[in-house]
C-alpha positions as CSV (number, residue, x, y, z in Angstrom):
1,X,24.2,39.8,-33.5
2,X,24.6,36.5,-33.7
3,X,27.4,34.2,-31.3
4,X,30.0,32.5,-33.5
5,X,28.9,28.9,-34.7
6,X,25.7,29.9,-33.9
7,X,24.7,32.0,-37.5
8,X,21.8,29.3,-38.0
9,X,20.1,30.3,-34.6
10,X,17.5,32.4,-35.1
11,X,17.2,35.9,-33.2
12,X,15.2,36.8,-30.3
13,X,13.3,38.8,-32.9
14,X,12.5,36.0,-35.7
15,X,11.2,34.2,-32.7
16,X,9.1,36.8,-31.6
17,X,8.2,37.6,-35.2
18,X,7.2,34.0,-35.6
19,X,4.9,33.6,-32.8
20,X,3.0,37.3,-33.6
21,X,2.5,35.9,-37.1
22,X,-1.4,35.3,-37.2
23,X,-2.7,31.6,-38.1
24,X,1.2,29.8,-37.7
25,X,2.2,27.3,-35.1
26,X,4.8,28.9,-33.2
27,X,4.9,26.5,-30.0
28,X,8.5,25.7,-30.8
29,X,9.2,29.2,-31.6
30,X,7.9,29.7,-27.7
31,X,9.7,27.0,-26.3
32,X,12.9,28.8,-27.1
33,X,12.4,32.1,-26.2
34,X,11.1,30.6,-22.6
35,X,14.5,28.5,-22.6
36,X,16.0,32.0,-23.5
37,X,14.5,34.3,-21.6
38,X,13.4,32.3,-18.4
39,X,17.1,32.1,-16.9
40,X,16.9,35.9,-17.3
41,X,14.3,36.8,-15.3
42,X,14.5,35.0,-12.3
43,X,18.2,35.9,-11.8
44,X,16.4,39.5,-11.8
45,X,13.7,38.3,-9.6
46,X,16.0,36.7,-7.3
47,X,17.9,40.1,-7.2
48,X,15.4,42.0,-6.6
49,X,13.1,40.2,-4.5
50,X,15.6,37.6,-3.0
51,X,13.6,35.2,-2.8
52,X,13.5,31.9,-4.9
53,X,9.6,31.0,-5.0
54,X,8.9,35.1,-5.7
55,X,11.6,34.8,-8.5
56,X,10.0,31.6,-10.4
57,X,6.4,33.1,-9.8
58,X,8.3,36.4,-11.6
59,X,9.3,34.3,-14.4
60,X,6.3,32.9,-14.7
61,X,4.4,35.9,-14.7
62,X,6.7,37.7,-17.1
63,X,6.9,35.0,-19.4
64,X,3.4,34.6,-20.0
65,X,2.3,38.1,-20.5
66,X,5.1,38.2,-22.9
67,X,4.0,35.5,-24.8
68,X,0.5,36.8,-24.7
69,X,1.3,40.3,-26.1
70,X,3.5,38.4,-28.6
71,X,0.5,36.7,-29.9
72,X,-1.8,39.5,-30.0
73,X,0.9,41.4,-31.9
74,X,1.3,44.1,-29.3
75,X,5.0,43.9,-29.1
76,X,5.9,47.0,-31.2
77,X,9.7,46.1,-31.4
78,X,10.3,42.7,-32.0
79,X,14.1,42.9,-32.1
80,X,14.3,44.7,-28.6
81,X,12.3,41.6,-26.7
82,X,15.0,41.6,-24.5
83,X,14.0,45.2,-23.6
84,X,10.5,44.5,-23.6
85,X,10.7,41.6,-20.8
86,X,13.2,43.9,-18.4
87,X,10.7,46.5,-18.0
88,X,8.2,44.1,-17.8
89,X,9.8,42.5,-15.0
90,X,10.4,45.7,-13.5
91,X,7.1,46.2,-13.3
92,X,6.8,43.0,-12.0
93,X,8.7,43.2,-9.8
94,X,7.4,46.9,-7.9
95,X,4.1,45.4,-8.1
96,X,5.1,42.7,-5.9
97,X,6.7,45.0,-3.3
98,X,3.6,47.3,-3.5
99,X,1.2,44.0,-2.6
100,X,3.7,42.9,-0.4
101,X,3.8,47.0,1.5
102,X,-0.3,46.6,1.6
103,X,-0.8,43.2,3.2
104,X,2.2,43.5,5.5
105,X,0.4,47.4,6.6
106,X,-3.2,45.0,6.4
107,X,-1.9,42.9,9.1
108,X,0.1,45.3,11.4
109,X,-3.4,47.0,11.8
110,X,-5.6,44.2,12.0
111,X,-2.8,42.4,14.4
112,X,-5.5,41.4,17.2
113,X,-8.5,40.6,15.0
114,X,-6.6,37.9,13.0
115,X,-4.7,34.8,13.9
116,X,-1.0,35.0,12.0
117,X,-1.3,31.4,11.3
118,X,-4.2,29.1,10.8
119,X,-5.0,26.1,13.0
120,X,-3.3,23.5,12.6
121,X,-5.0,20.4,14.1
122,X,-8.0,20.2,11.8
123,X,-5.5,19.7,8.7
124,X,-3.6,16.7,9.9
125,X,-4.5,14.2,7.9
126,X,-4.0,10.4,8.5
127,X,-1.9,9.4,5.9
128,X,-2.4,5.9,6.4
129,X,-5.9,5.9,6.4
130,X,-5.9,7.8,3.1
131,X,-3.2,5.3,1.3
132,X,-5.7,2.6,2.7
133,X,-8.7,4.5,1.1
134,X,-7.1,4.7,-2.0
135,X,-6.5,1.3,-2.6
136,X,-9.9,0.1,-2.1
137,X,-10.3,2.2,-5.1
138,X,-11.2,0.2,-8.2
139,X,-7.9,0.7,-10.7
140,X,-9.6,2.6,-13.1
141,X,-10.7,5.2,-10.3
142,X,-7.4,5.5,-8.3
143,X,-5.6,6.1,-11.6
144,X,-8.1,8.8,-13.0
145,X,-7.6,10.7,-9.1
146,X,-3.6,10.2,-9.1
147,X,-3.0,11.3,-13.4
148,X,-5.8,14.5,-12.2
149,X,-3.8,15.7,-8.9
150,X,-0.8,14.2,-8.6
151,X,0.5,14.5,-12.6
152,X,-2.2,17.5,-13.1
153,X,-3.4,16.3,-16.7
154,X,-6.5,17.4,-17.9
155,X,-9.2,14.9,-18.5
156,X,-9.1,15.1,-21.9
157,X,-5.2,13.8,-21.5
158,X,-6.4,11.1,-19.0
159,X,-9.2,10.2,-21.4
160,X,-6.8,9.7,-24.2
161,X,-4.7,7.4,-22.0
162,X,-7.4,5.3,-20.7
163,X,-9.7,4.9,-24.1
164,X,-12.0,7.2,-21.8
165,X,-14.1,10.2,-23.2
166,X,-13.1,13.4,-21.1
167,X,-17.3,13.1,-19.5
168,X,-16.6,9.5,-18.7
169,X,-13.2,10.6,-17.4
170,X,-14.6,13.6,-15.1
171,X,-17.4,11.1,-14.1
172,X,-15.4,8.9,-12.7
173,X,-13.4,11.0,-10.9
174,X,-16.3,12.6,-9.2
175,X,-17.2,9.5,-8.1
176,X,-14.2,8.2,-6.9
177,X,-13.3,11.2,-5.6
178,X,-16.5,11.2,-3.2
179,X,-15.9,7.4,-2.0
180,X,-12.4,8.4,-1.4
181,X,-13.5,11.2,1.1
182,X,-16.5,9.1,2.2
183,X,-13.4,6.2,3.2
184,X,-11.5,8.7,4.6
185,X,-13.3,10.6,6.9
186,X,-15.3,7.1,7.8
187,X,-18.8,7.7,6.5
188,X,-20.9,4.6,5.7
189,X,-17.8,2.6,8.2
């Protein structure tokens, strides 16, 4: 049933419906049932697991096998999506306490053989050296390493950007990648 003012918004269920339909572009269909549903779920998760980082890896979870059994047209009821993703994270969601139960009962019994926490001092990293390192870079290079791990694009995103074909693209950041750690941890100094 629809709000009032809202009679031109379609339904959980058109969406759903429009994104099982084979051979139609539905990411805008998507879109909004992640903006609808997403808000959903991690108030579950962070019910239920009380914990925000579990809760957004819940949504994300949820979401996307949602999405995918949307596509594949293994929903069954379209109009009860709502149903659908509530079970879903239910399951979710005792799956995550079940891991959880298994590594926590892991480390109670492997307590001496393990270190809880990892050393430390060989991960410092001198972040000064490495800001240094990366500006020796050649523009092209230090551009092609900050769009790859700082704004996570795929080369073929980076590529388009820079006039670059995604090979040139993953060339170059091999290579700058390797005098980066070469600078950084002093080799050929």
């Amino acid at each position: 049933m629809q709000a009032a003012g809202h009679a031109d918004l379609p339904s959980d269920g058109d969406l759903a419906r429009r994104v099982s339909a084979a051979g139609v572009d539905a990411s805008d269909a998507e879109a909004e049932l992640f903006r609808r549903l997403a808000p959903r779920v991690r108030l579950y998760g962070l019910r239920h697991l009380r914990d925000p980082a579990e809760a957004d890896d819940l949504v994300q979870e949820v979401l996307v096998l949602t999405l995918e059994r949307l596509r594949a047209g293994r929903v069954r009821e379209p109009d009860r999506l709502a149903s659908f993703v509530l079970g879903t994270s239910r399951l979710a969601v005792r799956n995550l306490r079940r891991g959880r139960k298994r590594r926590e009962a892991l480390l109670d019994r492997f307590a001496g053989v393990f270190p809880r926490r990892a050393e430390t001092d060989l991960l410092l990293l001198d972040q000064g050296r490495l800001r240094e390192c990366l500006e020796g870079l050649a523009p092209r290079e230090r551009t092609v390493l900050v769009l790859t791990f700082f704004a996570e694009q795929p080369s073929s995103e980076i590529g388009a950007r820079l006039s670059l074909s995604s090979e040139n693209v993953r060339t170059v950041r091999r290579r700058a990648f390797v005098r980066l750690r070469d600078c950084v941890v002093g080799v050929g100094a």
